[in-house]
N, C-alpha and C positions, 0 to 999 in steps of 0.2 A: 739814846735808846727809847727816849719817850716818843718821838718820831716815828719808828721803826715800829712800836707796839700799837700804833696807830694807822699801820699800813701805808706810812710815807715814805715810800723807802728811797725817794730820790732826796728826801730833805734829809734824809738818817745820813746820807752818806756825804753829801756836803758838810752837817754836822763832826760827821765823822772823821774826817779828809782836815779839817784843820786841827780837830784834837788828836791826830798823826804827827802833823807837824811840829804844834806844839811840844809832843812825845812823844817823838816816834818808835822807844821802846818798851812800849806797855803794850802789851799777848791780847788784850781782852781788848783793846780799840782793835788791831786787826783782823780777829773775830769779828767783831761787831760789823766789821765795814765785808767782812766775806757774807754774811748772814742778809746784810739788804742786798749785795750783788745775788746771791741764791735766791731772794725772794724775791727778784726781776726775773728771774731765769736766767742769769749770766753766771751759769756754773763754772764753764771754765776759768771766768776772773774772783771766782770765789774760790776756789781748789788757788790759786796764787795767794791770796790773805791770810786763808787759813793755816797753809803750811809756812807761811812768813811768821803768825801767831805761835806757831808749833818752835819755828826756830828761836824765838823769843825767852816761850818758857814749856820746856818741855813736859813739865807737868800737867798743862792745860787741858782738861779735860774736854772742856767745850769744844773746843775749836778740832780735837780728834774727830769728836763725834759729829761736828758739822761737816767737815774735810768727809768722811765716810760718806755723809748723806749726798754730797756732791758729787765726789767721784761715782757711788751708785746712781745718781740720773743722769750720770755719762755714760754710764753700763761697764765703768771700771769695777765688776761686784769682788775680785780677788782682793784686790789693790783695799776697794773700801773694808771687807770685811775682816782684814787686816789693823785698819783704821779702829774698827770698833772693838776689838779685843782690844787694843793700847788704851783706847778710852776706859773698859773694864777692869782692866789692869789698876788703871789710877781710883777707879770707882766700881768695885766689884759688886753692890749693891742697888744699882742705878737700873730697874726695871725698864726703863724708858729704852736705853740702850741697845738691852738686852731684844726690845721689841724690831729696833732701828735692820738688828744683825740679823734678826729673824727673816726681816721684811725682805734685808737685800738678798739674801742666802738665798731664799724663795725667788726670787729673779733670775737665780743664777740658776735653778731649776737644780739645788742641794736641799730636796725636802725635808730629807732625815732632818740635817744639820738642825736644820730651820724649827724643827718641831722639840729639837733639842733648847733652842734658845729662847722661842716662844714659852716652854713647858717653865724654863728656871725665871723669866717675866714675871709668869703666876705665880712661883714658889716665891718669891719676893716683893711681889703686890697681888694678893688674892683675889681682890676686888676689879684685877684692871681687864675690861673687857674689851679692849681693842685686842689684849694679844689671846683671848680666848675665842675673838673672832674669829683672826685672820691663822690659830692655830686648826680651828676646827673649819676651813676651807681648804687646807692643807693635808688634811686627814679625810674630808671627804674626795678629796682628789684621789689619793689615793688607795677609794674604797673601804676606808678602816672607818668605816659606819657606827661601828658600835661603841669605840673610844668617843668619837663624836658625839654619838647621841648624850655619853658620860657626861662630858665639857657643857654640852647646853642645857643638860638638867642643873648642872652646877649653875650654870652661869643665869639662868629663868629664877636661881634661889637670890641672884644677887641683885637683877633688876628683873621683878617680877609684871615693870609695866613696860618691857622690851617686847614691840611688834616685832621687827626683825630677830629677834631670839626664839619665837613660838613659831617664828615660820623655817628658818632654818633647821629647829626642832620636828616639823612636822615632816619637810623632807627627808630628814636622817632616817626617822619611824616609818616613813613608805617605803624605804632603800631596805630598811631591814624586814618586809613582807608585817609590818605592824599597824594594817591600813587604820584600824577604828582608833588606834592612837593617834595615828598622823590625820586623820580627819578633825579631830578636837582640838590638838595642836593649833591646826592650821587657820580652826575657826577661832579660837584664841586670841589667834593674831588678829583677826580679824574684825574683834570685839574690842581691840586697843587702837584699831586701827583703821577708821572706817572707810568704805568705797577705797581698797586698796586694788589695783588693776591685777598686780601681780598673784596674792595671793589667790584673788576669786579666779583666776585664769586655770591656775595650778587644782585649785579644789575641782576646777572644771575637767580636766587632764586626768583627775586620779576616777573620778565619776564615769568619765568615759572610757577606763582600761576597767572598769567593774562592768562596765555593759549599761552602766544605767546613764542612758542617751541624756532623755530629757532631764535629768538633773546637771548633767554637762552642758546641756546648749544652756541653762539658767544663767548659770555659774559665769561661761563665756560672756553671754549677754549683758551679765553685770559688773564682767572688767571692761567692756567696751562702752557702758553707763560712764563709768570712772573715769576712763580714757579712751575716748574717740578713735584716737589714733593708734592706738594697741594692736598692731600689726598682726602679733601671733593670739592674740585673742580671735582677731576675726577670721585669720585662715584656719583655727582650729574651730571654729562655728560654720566654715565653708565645708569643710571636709564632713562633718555631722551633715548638714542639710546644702548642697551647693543650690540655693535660690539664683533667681535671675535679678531678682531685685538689690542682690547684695553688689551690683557691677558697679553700678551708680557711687555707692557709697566708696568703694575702693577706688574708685575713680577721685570720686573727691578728695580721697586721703594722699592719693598720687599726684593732685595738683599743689598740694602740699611743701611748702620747702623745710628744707632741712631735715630732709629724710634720711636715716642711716642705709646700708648697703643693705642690714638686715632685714630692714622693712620692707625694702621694695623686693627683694627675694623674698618676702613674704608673701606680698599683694600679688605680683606675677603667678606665683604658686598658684596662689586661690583663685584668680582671673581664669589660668587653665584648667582648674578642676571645675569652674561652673563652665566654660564654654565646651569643653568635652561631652559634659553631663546631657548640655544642649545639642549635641553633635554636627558641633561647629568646629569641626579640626583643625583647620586650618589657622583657624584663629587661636586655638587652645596652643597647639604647636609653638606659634609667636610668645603664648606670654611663658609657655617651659623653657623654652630654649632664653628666651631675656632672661630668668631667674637662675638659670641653669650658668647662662656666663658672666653675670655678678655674681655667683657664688663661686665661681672657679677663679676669678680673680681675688679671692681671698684666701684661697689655698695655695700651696707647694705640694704635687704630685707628679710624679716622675712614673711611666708604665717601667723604665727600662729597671730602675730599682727592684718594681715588684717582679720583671720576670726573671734578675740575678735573684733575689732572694729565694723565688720557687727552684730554680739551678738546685740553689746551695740547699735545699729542705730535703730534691732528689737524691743527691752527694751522698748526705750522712745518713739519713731513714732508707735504709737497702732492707735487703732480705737479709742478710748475712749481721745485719745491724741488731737486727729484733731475733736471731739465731742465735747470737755470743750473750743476750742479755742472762744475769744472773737468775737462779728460779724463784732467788728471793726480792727483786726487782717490784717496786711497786705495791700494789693492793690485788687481792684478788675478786674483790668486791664485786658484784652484779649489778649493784644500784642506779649507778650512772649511767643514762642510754644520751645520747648526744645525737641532736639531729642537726646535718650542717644541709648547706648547699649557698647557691648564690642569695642573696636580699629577693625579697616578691616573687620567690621560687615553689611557694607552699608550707614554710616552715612552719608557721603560721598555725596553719589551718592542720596540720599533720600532728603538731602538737596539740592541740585541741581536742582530735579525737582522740587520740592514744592516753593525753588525761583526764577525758571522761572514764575512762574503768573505772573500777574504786580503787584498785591496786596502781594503779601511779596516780604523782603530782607533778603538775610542771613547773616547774620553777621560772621558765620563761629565759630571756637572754643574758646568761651569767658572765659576767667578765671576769670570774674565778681562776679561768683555765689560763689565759693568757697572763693576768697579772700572776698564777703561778710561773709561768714561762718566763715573763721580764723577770724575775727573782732570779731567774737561773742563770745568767752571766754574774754577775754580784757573787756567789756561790759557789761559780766555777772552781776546779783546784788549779787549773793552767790557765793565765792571761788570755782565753776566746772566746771569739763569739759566738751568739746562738745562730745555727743550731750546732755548727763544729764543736762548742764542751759538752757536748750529749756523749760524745764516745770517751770522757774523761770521768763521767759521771758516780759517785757513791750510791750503789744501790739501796741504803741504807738513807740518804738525799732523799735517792727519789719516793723510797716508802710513803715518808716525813713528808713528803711536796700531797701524794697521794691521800691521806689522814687528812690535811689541812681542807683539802679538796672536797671529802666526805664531811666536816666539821660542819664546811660553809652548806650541802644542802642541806643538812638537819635541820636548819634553818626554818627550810620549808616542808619538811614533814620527817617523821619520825617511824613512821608505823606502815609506809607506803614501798611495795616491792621496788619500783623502779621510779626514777625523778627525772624528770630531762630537762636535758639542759640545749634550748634550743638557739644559739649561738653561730646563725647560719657560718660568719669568719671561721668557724672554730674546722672547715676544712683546711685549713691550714694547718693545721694544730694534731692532725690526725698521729702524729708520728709522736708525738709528746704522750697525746694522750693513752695510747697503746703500749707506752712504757710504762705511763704510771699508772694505767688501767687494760692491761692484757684481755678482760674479761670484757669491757664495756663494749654495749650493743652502738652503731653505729648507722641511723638512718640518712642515706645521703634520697635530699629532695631535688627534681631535675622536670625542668619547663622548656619548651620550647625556646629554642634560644634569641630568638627575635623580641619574642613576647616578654621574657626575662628581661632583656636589657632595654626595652622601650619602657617597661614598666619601672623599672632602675632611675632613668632619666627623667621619668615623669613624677617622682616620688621626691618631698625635699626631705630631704638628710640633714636635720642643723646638723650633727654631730656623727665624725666617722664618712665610711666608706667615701672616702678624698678620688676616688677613681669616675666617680657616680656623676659629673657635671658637664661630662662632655663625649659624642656617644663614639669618638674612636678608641677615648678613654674606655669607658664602658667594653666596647669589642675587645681591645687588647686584655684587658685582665681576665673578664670570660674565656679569651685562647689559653689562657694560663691558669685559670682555674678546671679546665678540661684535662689541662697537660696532668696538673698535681694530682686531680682522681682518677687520671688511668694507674698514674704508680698506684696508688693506693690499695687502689682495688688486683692491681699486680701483686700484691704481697699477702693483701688480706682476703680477697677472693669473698666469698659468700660471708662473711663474719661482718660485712656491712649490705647491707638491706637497701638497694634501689629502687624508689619510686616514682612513676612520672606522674606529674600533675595533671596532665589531661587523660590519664589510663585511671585515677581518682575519682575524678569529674564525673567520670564515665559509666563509674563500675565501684558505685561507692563502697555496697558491702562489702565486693569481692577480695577488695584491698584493704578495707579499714579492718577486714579475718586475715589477713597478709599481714601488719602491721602488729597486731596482736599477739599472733602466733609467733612471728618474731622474735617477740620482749616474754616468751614462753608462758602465756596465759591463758587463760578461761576466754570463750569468748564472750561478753556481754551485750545485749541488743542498743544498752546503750550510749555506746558508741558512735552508733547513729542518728543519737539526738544531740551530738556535740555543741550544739547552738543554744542549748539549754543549759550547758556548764557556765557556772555563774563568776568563776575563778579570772581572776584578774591578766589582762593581755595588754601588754607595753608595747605594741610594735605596730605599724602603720595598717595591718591586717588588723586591728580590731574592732572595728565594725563588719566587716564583711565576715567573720566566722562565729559572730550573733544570730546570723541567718543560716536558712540550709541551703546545699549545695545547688549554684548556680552558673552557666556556661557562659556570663558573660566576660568574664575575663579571659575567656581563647581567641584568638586571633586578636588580641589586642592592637597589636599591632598595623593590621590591615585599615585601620584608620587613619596612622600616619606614613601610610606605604611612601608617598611623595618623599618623605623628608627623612629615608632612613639608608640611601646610596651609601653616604662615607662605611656604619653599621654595617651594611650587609657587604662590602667589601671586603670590608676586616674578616667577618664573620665568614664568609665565602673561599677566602685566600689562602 
């Protein structure tokens, strides 16, 4: 063992290989000798030791809980977490353990479970912050923000000079709209932790969704101080100011080896935003479309999925659907106004004037409504899927789903007629949310479709819309997102409020008193100084609804006319 703890694990096992022979039935030499093969990587000849260990003395603790840890980086997570209960069983006190099941559980993508194991970790070592780490990335996944935030106030009590603790605390306090917390948090960190790239990137990030530019380009400037090569630091400093001068530097970072996939879908990104800016198309084109199929090679997306799913969404959300629904069905709430339509369609900027009133807030892009919706197979009373157990549904369910719904904006204002929730996906979501909100107001946003979808493919997405990297991809689901808002507007008719984005552009008053009257208000003048509302914007639009209304973004498109044949076939067909 003294081998082994020294990281020789080929002399461990030599070592070990004769004190087998010697005795070949003692549990804890075969242990031993599966524990150097796992810490070569030879898992499968370690899952053979350990269960030979196991056959020896079946009380053996260790060798359970090693046999688990093996079989899980084979991705046997059943098999192992099996393993690690037998281990519990013999050692029901063994925090470690407890962390091990947590860990695999969580692979096997059994969060609950996992949050159940990590949780009794803590109740059995208070102090142990691996599993109030890896419990509160679990809970931020998902969304349960505010237990989280719980966990790392506890856990800041217990190492008070944890950088990664005040930064992961400051994120939680931005998730939950608590910026000037999550500002000191984050600077916190920053104070235990100096020239850290990630955190000044992030403080840069929250700077720039308040509007305030030049404390974001700082911020950038000083994770790219720290780290050079911080990819998303410097496309997030291109997109603030796309200079010419930054080519060079990106260039150098790209002769670069040992680049991740990420980085260089970052650098392309950026390369095309300043050669655009330059109106150098052709050249911009090149580095979206490179970044555009490195990132599509690290996805699985299927068009023909998304357009069975809109099938089945047509299927169950009829008219006859929303006619049998109970009267006591849902909320009858007005609160809620939801503005969907496709991504860089205007939601954006729609939201923006509408919560300049004083009587709304926007809350910005809630993923409320859908993690409502994933909850509803889980729930169902008959073994189906969504959306088919929508017609098995408890009105009394969906009230509860509805209240939860209203919980989460209170969040963000309390005293405001209307909150929106601008969640361009949440077209999808229309039939849901008309169940559990009959009353809510429904802005759908609608752009020229060329322009939509070149603006789609020219925009990096790290996270979500998996459709966005490739532009037949793009056309195909645009046909599909047209299909789902004809029903829609088949059933609901004027109860959703359509706007084009260049009839906006155009005719700003005319519509932003369109919009208004809509959401049945007062009209306010300012409304029309939207670019003045100082309220926080997470979404790729927020710098450009800083500014007032300008027509460069029409005809987008006419700049990459050359390179958009496959698109406009789709689109044509």
């Amino acid at each position: 063992m003294i081998s082994y703890q020294k990281g020789k694990y080929e002399e461990a096992i030599k070592y070990t290989k004769a004190a087998i022979l010697n005795n070949p039935d003692i549990s804890d030499y075969h242990n031993n000798f599966g524990e150097a093969y796992r810490a070569l990587g030879n898992h499968e000849l370690s899952v053979v030791y350990f269960k030979q260990a196991i056959s020896l003395n079946s009380n053996n603790t260790n060798a359970y809980n090693n046999l688990a840890l093996s079989l899980s980086s084979l991705g046997n997570f059943e098999e192992a977490s099996t393993n690690f209960e037998k281990a519990i069983e013999l050692k029901p006190n063994d925090a470690e353990i407890y962390l091990n099941l947590g860990n695999t559980l969580c692979q096997d993508n059994r969060e609950i479970s996992a949050i159940d194991a990590y949780t009794k970790a803590i109740n059995l070592k208070p102090d142990f912050i691996e599993a109030y780490e890896n419990l509160i990335l679990i809970l931020k996944k998902l969304n349960r923000y505010d237990e989280a935030k719980d966990l790392l106030e506890k856990a800041t009590g217990i190492e008070k000079n944890n950088p990664g603790l005040y930064y992961q605390l400051g994120l939680c306090l931005y998730e939950l709209n608590l910026v000037d917390d999550a500002i000191k948090k984050l600077k916190k960190s920053l104070e235990l932790k100096l020239n850290n790239p990630v955190a000044n990137n992030t403080l840069g990030i929250i700077h720039n969704d308040l509007g305030e530019l030049e404390k974001a380009s700082l911020y950038y400037e000083k994770a790219i101080e720290n780290n050079p090569n911080f990819a998303d630091a410097l496309y997030n400093l291109v997109l603030l100011n796309p200079k010419q001068e930054y080519i060079s530097k990106i260039n150098a970072c790209l002769d670069k080896k040992n680049l991740t996939d990420d980085d260089l879908i970052a650098y392309h990104f950026a390369l095309g935003i300043i050669f655009e800016k330059n109106k150098s198309y052709d050249i911009a084109f090149k580095h979206y479309n490179k970044a555009n199929s490195l990132k599509k090679k690290l996805i699985n997306y299927d068009f023909k999925e998304t357009s069975s799913y809109i099938n089945r969404l047509i299927n169950i959300y009829t008219k006859d659907y929303f006619l049998d629904l109970p009267p006591e069905t849902g909320s009858k709430s007005n609160i809620p106004v939801f503005i969907v339509g496709m991504p860089r369609s205007g939601t954006t900027l729609i939201e923006q004037i509408v919560s300049s009133h004083p009587k709304v807030c926007g809350a910005g892009e809630l993923e409320t409504i859908r993690i409502l919706e994933h909850k509803i197979k889980s729930n169902a009373e008959q073994d189906l899927g969504y959306p088919e157990c929508m017609e098995s549904y408890s009105a009394s369910l969906l009230k509860d789903y509805s209240q939860q719904y209203l919980n989460e904006i209170k969040k963000y204002s309390e005293e405001n007629v209307c909150v929106t929730d601008k969640m361009p996906s949440n077209f999808l979501r229309i039939g849901f949310i008309k169940t559990i909100f009959p009353n809510a107001k429904i802005i759908h946003c609608m752009r020229d479709p060329l322009d939509t979808c070149i603006s789609i493919y020219l925009n990096y997405f790290v996270r979500g819309n998996e459709f966005s990297f490739d532009l037949k991809d793009i056309g195909k689901y645009y046909k599909d997102y047209v299909r789902l808002m004809k029903h829609w507007l088949d059933i609901f008719g004027s109860d959703i409020l359509e706007i084009q984005y260049e009839n906006l552009i155009e005719e700003q008053e005319k519509v932003s008193r369109q919009l208004i009257q809509y959401l049945d208000l007062e009209w306010d003048n300012v409304c029309l100084t939207y670019y003045k509302n100082k309220r926080r914007v997470r979404t790729a639009s927020n710098i450009q609804i800083r500014k007032p209304l300008y027509k460069n973004s029409i005809n987008r498109s006419k700049n990459f006319n050359k390179h958009l044949a496959p698109l406009r076939e789709i689109l044509n067909n």
